[in-house]
Phi, psi and omega in degrees: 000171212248179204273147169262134171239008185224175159265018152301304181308314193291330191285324170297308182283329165319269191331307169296345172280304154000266169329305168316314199249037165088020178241135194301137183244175189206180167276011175274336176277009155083023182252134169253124204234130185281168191301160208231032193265334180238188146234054181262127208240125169222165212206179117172152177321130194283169168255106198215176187214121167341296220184170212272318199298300168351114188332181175241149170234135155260124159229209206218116190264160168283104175275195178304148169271108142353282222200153175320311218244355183222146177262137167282155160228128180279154166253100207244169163219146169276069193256177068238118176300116182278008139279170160221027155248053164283122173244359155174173217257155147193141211207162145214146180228132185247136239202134181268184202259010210254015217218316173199180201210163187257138196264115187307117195120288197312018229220121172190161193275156190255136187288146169087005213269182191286330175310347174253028195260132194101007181067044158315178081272123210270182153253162178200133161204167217209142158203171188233110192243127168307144170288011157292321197317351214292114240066355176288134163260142165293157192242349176260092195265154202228115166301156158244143147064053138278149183295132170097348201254144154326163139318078222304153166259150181237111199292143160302119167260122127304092218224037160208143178304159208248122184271176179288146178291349160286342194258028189175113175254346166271121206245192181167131166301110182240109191249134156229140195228093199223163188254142157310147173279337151329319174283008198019196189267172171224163195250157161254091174329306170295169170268182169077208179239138186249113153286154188187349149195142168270123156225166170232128166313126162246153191275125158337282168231159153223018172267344151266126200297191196213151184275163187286117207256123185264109214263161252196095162307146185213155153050038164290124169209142153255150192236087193306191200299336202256005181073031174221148196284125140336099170326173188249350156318320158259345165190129249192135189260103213263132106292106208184028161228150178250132186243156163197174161257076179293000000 
């Protein structure tokens, strides 16, 4: 297992070893731990904020088990946001490719999410790229969270040739999520964790186990009305969730 270097990592792995061998982990142990039914595993440190003044973090929650072999994973911010000029989300989480893969399709906007609040309407769009990839944008813009329409899905494109597993040990969910600019931006407004996207993880194997793997924001911002990154005094990128095989 690669060396922890934060105490975030020590706080995070107490709970997982654990956990590995069938002893129950709970939220008094300050970890928030996804369904325990198979043994494809997810774990990771809450997301919280001090006081309403306090940055907002955007991170990654444990969802629903999918499948034997696949996780949802949630996308949340944490509010009350001290801006209220978001005009949009941009992220990519990164994963190595050689441990799971992004389940093509799986990807959707949470109806409702704060970005459509004030009668926004956002675009979105999502692709899946070696994480070398850097500056390439996706390209299948999706409306998200019109009235009356589902929860829109967002197919997943490849949309860079699949390098050799030497040239690349890493793959990445390259997500956007923006408002027009005419609706200008908005705060996340509620207290608690806001969803605002699902996508799922597949696991490789599972007859061997895998170490708890720390999946990992890249090329990240929020962005306000003028199109330029938020500081991070207002909204801020958490690493701080883990897949593993026990």
């Amino acid at each position: 297992m690669r060396a922890f270097r934060t105490n975030l990592d020590w706080r995070i792995v107490a709970c997982l070893i654990p956990c590995a061998v069938g002893v129950a982990c709970n939220d008094t142990d300050d970890v928030h731990v996804g369904l325990r039914s198979t043994r494809y595993q997810c774990a990771g440190a809450p997301l919280t904020k001090p006081n309403a003044t306090a940055p907002s973090p955007v991170g990654l929650t444990c969802g629903t088990e999918a499948d034997i072999d696949q996780r949802e994973i949630n996308v949340v911010i944490v509010g009350m946001s001290p801006s209220t000029d978001i005009k949009g989300v941009h992220f990519d989480v990164v994963y190595p490719r050689d441990r799971f893969a992004y389940v093509p399709g799986s990807a959707t906007i949470v109806p409702d999410n704060f970005l459509t609040w004030g009668g926004g309407v956002c675009t979105a769009n999502v692709c899946s790229a070696p994480a070398q990839s850097v500056g390439k944008a996706c390209t299948n813009n999706k409306t998200c969270n019109v009235a009356g329409l589902v929860t829109p899905v967002l197919t997943a494109t490849e949309l860079f040739p699949a390098p050799a597993p030497s040239a690349a040990t890493n793959a990445a969910l390259r997500i956007a999520i923006d408002r027009p600019a005419a609706d200008g931006g908005v705060g996340a407004t509620i207290g608690g964790q806001l969803q605002f996207v699902r996508f799922r993880l597949r696991v490789g194997s599972l007859t061997e186990p895998i170490d708890p793997t720390l999946l990992k924001f890249q090329n990240m911002a929020a962005i306000n009305s003028m199109d330029m990154p938020l500081p991070a005094a207002s909204v801020f990128f958490v690493d701080q969730l883990f897949l593993w095989v026990q």
